[in-house]
Structure formats: structure tokens, C-alpha cells
Backbone bond lengths (Angstrom), bond angles and torsions (degrees), N, CA, C in turn:
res aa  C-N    CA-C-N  psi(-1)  N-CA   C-N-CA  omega(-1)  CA-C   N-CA-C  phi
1 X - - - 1.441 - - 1.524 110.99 -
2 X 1.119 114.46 -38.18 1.260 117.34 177.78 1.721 113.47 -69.32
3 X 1.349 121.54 -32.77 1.126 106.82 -175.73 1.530 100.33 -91.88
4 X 1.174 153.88 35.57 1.560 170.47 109.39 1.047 111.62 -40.88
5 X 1.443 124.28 -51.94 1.631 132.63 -178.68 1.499 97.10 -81.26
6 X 0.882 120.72 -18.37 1.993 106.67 171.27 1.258 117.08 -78.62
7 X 1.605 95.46 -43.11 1.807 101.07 179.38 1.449 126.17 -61.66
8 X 1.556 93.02 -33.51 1.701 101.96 156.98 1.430 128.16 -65.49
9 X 0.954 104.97 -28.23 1.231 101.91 -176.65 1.596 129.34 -58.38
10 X 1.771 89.84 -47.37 1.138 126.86 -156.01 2.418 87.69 -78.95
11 X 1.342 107.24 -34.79 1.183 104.24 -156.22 1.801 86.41 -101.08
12 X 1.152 152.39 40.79 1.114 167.36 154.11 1.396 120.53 -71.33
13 X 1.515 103.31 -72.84 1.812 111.87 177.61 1.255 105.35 -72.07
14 X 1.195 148.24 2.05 2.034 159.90 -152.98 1.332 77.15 -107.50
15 X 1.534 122.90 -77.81 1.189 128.13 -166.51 1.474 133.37 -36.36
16 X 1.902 84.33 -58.93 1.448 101.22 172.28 1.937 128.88 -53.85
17 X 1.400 87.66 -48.34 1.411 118.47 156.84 1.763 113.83 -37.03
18 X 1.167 109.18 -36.45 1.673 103.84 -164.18 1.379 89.28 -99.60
19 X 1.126 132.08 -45.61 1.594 153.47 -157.99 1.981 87.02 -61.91
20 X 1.098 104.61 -92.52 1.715 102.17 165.15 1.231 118.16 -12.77
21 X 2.144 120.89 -75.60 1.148 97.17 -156.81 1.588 111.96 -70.76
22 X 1.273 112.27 -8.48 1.391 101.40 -168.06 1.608 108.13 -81.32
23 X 1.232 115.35 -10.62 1.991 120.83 175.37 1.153 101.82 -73.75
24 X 1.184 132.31 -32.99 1.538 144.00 -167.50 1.482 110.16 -88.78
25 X 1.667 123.68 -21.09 1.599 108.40 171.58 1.635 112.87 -83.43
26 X 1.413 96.07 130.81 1.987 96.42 -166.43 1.608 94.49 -74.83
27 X 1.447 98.17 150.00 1.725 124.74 176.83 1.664 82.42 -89.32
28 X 1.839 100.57 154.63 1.112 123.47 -177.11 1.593 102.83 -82.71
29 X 1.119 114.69 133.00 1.966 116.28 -177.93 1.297 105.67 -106.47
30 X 1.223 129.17 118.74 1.429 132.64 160.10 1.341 114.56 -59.81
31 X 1.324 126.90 59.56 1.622 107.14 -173.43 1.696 111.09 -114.53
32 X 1.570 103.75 157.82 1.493 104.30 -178.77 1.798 106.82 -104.35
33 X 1.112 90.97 130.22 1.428 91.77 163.29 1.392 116.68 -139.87
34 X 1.305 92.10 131.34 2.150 133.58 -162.55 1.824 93.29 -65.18
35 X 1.221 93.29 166.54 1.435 94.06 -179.45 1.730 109.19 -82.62
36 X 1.213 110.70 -35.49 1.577 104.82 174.06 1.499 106.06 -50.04
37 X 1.385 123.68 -16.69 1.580 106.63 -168.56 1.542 108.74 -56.24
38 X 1.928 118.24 -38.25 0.955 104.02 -178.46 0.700 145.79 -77.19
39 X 1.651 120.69 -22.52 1.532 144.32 -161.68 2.007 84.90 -90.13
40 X 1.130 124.16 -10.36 1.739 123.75 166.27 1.502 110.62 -75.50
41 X 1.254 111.67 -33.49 1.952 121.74 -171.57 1.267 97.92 -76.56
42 X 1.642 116.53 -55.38 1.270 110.81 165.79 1.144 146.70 -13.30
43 X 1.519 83.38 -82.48 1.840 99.29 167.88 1.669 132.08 -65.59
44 X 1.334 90.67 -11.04 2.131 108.27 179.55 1.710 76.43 -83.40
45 X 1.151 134.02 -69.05 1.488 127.53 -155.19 1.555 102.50 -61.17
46 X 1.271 130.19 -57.84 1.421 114.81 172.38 1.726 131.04 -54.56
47 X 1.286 105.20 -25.93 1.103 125.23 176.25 1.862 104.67 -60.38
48 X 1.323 97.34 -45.99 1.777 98.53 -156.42 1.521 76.85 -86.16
49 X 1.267 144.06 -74.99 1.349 123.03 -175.98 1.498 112.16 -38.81
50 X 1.260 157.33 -67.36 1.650 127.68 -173.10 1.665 125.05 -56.68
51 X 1.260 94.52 -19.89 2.235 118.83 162.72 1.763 88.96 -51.76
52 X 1.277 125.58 -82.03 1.216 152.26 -142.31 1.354 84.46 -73.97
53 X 1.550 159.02 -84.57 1.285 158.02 161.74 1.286 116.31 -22.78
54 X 1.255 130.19 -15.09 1.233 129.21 -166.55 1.842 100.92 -117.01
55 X 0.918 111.33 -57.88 1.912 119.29 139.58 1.386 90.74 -3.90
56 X 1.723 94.54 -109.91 1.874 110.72 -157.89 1.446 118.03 -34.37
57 X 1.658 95.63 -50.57 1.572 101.96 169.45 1.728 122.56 -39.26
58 X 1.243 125.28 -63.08 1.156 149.55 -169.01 1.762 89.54 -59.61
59 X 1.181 126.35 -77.72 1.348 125.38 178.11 1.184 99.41 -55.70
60 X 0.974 163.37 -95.67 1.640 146.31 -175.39 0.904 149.64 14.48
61 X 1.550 90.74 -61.64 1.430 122.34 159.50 1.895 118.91 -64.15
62 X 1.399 107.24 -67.17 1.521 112.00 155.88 1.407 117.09 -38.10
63 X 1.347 127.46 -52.20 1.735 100.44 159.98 1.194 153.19 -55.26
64 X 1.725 103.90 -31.87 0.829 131.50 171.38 2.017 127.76 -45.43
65 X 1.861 81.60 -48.75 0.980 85.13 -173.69 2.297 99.88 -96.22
66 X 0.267 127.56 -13.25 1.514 140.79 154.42 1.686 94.52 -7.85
67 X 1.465 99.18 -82.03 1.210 137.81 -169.63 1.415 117.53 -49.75
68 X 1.855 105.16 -51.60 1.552 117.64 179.24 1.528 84.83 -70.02
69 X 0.905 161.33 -46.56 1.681 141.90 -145.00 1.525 111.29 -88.60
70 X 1.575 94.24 -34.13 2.075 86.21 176.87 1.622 102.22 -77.68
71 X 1.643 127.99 -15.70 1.652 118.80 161.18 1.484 128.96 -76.37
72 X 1.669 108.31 -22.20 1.051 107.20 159.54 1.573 123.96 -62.75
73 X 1.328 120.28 -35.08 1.669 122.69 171.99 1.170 106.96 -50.08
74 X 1.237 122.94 -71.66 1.385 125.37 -173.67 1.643 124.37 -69.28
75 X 1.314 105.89 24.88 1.852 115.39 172.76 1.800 99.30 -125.52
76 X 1.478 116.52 29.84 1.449 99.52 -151.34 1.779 97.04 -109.80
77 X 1.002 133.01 91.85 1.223 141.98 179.04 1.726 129.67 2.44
78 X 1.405 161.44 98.97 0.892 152.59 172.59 1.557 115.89 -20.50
């Protein structure tokens, strides 16, 4: 019995292993895609780039000024 529970053991991650790669090979999709699909990707991709510019910007700015305020302390007249 004990050497049953080894063989299992051993034949477990094999399994798992096959079980995975085979979830992971893509099935072929019959799908249609219209011409608006692209001019839609488009606009999601320009979209997430002015998101993403508007982000950095915004933090940028907040550092920026971070920085000017601890120099403003130290310019502050007796």
C-alpha cells in the first residue's frame, strides 16, 4: 500500500501538468468582426493613453509642487 501512495504521488503533478497544458491550447473561434470593431480598439487605445497622460500629469504636478512648498519654508523672511 505504501508503494501505491508513492506512485501516486509521483503521477499527480504529470497529470496536473497535462490537465493545464491542454486548458491552455486555444480552440479555433469562428468569429466575425465588423469594421467598427476597429475604429472601437482605436478609440479604447487612445482613450487609455489620455487616462494614462492625465494620471502622470496630475501626479506630476502634485510632486512638483510637494517640493516647491518645503523651498518656500526655507525662503520665508525673519
Amino acid at each position: 500500500m505504501n508503494r501505491y501512495k508513492q506512485s501516486q504521488m509521483h503521477r499527480s503533478p504529470v497529470t496536473l501538468v497535462i490537465v493545464v497544458s491542454l486548458l491552455l491550447i486555444p480552440a479555433s473561434a469562428s468569429a466575425y468582426l465588423d469594421p467598427s470593431t476597429g475604429s472601437m480598439l482605436i478609440s479604447a487605445i487612445v482613450g487609455l493613453f489620455a487616462s494614462l497622460v492625465l494620471a502622470l500629469r496630475t501626479y506630476w504636478y502634485r510632486i512638483k509642487s510637494f517640493f516647491r512648498r518645503g523651498r518656500a519654508d526655507t525662503h520665508v523672511d525673519d
